[in-house]
N, C-alpha and C positions, 0 to 999 in steps of 0.2 A: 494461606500458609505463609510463614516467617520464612527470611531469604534460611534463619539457623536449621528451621523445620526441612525446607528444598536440599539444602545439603546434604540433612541428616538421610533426608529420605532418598536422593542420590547415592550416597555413599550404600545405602541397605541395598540397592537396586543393583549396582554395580555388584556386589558381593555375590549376589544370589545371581548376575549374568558370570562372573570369575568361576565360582564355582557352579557350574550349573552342568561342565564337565566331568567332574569329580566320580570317579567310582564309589558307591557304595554299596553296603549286602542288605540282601533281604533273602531272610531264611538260609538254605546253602546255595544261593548263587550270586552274583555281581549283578546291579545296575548303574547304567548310567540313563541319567532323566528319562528315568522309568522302562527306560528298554534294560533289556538282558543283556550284558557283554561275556564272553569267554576270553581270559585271559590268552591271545594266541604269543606266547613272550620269547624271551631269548633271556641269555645269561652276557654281559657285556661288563664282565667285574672290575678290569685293568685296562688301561691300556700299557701303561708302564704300572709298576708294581708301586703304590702310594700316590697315583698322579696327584690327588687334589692336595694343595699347597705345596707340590714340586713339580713333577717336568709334564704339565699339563698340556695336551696342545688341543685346542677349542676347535681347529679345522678338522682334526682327525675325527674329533667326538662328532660332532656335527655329521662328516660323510658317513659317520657310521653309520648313526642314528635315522640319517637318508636312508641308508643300504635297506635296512630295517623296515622303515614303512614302508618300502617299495616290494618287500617282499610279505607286505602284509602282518607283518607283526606289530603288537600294538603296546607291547610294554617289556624292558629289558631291568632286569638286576644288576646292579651296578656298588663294588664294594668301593664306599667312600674314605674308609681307612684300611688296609689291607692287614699290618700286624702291628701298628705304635711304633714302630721303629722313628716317625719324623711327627713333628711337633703338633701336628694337627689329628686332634687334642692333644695337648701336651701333657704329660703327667710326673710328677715328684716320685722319688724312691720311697715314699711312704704310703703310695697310693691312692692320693688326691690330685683332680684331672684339672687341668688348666684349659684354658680357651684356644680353642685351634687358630691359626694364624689368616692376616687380612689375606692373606695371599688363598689360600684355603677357601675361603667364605667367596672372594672374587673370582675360583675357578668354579666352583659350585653354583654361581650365580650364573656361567657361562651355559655349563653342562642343561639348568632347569629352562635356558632359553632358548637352548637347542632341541630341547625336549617339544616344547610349546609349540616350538614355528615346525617340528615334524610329524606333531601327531601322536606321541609315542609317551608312555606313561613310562615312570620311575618309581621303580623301589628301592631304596636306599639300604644296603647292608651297614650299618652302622660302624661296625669291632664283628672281631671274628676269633674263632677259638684260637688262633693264630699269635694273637695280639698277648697270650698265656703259656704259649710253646716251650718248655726249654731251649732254651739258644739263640731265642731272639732277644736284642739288645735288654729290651725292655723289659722281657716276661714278667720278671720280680716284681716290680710295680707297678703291671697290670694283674699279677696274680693277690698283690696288696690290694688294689681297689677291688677287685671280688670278693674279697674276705672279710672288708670293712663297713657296715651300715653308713656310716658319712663320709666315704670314699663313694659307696655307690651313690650316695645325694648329689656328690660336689660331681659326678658324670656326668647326672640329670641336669643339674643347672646351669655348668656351666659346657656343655656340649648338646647335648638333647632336645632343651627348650629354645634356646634361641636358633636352632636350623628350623621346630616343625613355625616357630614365630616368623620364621623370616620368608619361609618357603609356602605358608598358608594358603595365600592368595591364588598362586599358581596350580591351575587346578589340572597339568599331570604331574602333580605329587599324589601318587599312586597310594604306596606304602612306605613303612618303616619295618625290615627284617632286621627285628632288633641285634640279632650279632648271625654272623655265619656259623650254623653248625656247633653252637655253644652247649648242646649234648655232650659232646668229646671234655668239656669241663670236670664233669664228672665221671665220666666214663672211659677215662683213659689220664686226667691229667690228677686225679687226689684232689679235687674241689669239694664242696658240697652244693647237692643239687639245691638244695634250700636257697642259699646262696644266690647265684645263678637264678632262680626260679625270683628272687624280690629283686633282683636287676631287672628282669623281664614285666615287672609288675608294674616298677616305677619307669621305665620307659613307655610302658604302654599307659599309663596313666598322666604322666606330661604329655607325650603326642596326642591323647583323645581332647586333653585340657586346653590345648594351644595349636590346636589344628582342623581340621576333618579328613585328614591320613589315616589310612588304616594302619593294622599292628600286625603284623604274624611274625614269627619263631620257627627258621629255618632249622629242619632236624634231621643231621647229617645218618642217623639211626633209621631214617621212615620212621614205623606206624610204632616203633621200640614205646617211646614215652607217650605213647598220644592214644592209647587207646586201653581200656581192662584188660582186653586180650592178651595182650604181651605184659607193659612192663607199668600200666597206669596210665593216666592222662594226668603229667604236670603241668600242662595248659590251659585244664579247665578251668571256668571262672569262678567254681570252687576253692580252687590248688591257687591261683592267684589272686583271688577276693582273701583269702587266706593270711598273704604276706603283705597286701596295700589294700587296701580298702575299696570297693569299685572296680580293680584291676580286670581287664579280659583282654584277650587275641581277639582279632577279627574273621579269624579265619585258620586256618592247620596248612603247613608248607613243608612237603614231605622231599626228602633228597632222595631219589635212588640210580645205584648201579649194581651188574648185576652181581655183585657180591652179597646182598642185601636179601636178594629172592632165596635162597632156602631156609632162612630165619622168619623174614616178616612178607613172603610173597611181591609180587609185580602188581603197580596200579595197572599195568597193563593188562593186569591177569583179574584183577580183585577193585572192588567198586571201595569206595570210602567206607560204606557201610558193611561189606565184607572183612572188612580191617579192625572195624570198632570205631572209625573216624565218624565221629554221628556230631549234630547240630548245628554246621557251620561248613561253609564254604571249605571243598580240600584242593587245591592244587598241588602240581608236579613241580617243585619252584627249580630241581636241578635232574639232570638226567642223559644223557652224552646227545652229542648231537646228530654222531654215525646211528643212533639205532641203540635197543637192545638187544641181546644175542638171543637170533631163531627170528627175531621183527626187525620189517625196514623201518625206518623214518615214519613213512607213512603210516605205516600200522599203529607204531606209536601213539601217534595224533588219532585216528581212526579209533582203537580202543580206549583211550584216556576219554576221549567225548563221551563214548557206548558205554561208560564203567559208570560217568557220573562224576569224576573228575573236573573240575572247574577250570583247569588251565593246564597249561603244557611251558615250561621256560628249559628248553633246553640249553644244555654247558658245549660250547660259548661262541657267538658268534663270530669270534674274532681269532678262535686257535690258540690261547692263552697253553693249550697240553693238548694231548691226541684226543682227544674225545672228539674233536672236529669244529668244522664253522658254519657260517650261515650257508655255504656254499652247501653244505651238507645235509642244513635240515630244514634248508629254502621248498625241496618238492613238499614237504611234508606243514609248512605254512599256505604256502600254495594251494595245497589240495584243499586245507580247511578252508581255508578263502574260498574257491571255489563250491564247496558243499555247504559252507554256512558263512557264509558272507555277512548275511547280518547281524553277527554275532562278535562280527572284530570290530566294528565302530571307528576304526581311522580310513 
């Protein structure tokens, strides 16, 4: 073999040991190198409100992310842009998105290293309905690049592809939730879900391109858009083969509180397939971390497993609003630890 061949073949070997952590699905559950993982997660979206390329501090994330595996969770959501308000991406009042800043990219390479040396997977929220709200600085020309086919390309290229490029290798690069709760788009903000639905198309079709990160689509609604029962499934890989070619989710990532349970029921209460969530991994990606009302913690975790639920990430472990912290829904990682241990993998 040529010293060019020894590299080459170093370089494949390395790749396939980098990623050998990696989460992937088969059918509707996780593996990782061929065992089964349950997402046991947490919600850790802010520490400051935009840390990454402002007031980031790399020791706090770090003790967190400690706090974290010590309490047996193995992967946390994490909003990398909170509302566009600071430059990282940056966007023009016409709604074409500019490159986040080096500052941005060097906090972001901090957080994936803190990840790595703890054991603890990342999903990355990308933009959140947030980033659309009236009254936030930007809304307008984040509400322009929703509405524009090459405002949504110039997102993909010049935001989207160079993090899943850069964060590749790093095999807890979990997922990509392509925006927070980006339902409320159409469902309260005058968007079109169309819209909205080829943003979600061409992110998932760059991250699968230039990664092996998964894709899901956090849906502040539940089981509202994800299933015939209710309101459709604009997630399928129909509804999204549709607007990019290829396009799919890797999975369904339902939000609930319990304002949500006399519309579209409790994962606590109703299994994926009770819902209409069929063919694909469902996780709980948001859900307070005091409890449901009438369930502890525990129960929580206890039924989301018995339902068929793929994961549990409750909101947040750090008290970002009252829903609670780790402190609160640590017994209910714990237990799962204890009853299925081999199932959390850090």
């Amino acid at each position: 073999m040529t010293m060019k061949s020894l590299l080459s073949f170093g370089a494949a070997a390395l790749a396939l040991v980098v990623n050998g952590q990696q989460i992937s699905v088969s059918g509707t559950q996780f593996r990782v190198n061929g065992h089964r993982i349950w997402i046991s997660g947490a919600n850790t979206p802010w520490q400051h409100w935009n840390d990454f390329g402002g007031n980031f501090d790399a020791a706090w994330w770090r003790s967190q992310l400690h706090a974290l595996h010590e309490n047996h969770v193995n992967a946390t959501r994490v909003w990398i842009s909170c509302n566009g308000d600071n430059p990282s991406p940056g966007i023009l009042p016409d709604g074409s998105v500019l490159p986040p800043t080096p500052k941005f990219w060097a906090d972001l390479d901090q957080l994936f290293q803190a990840a790595k040396a703890e054991h603890v997977y990342l999903m990355l929220a990308m933009i959140s309905f947030d980033h659309t709200k009236k009254g936030n600085k930007n809304a307008d020309a984040w509400q322009n690049m929703q509405r524009s086919a090459s405002n949504r390309a110039s997102y993909v290229s010049q935001y989207v592809v160079p993090l899943a490029r850069r964060y590749a290798s790093n095999p807890y690069f979990f997922a990509v939730d392509v925006g927070n709760e980006l339902d409320w788009h159409w469902d309260n903000q005058g968007m079109k879900q169309a819209d909205t639905v080829d943003l979600i198309a061409r992110v998932a079709n760059a991250v699968h391109k230039n990664s092996h990160a998964l894709v899901c689509q956090g849906m502040g609604t539940a089981a509202k858009y994800l299933s015939a029962k209710y309101k459709g499934d604009c997630l399928s890989d129909a509804s999204l083969g549709s607007a990019q070619p290829g396009a799919h989710v890797d999975f369904y990532n339902i939000h609930y509180y319990d304002w949500v349970r006399q519309w579209f029921s409790s994962p606590f209460e109703q299994s994926p397939e009770e819902m209409g969530i069929i063919g694909k991994p469902a996780l709980v990606g948001e859900a307070p971390s005091k409890g449901s009302a009438g369930e502890s913690i525990e129960a929580n975790y206890r039924n989301a497993f018995t339902k068929g639920w793929q994961g549990f990430m409750p909101w947040t472990s750090n008290g970002v609003d009252n829903n609670g912290t780790l402190k609160d829904f640590a017994p209910g990682s714990n237990w799962f630890f204890k009853a299925h241990g081999d199932l959390v993998g850090n």
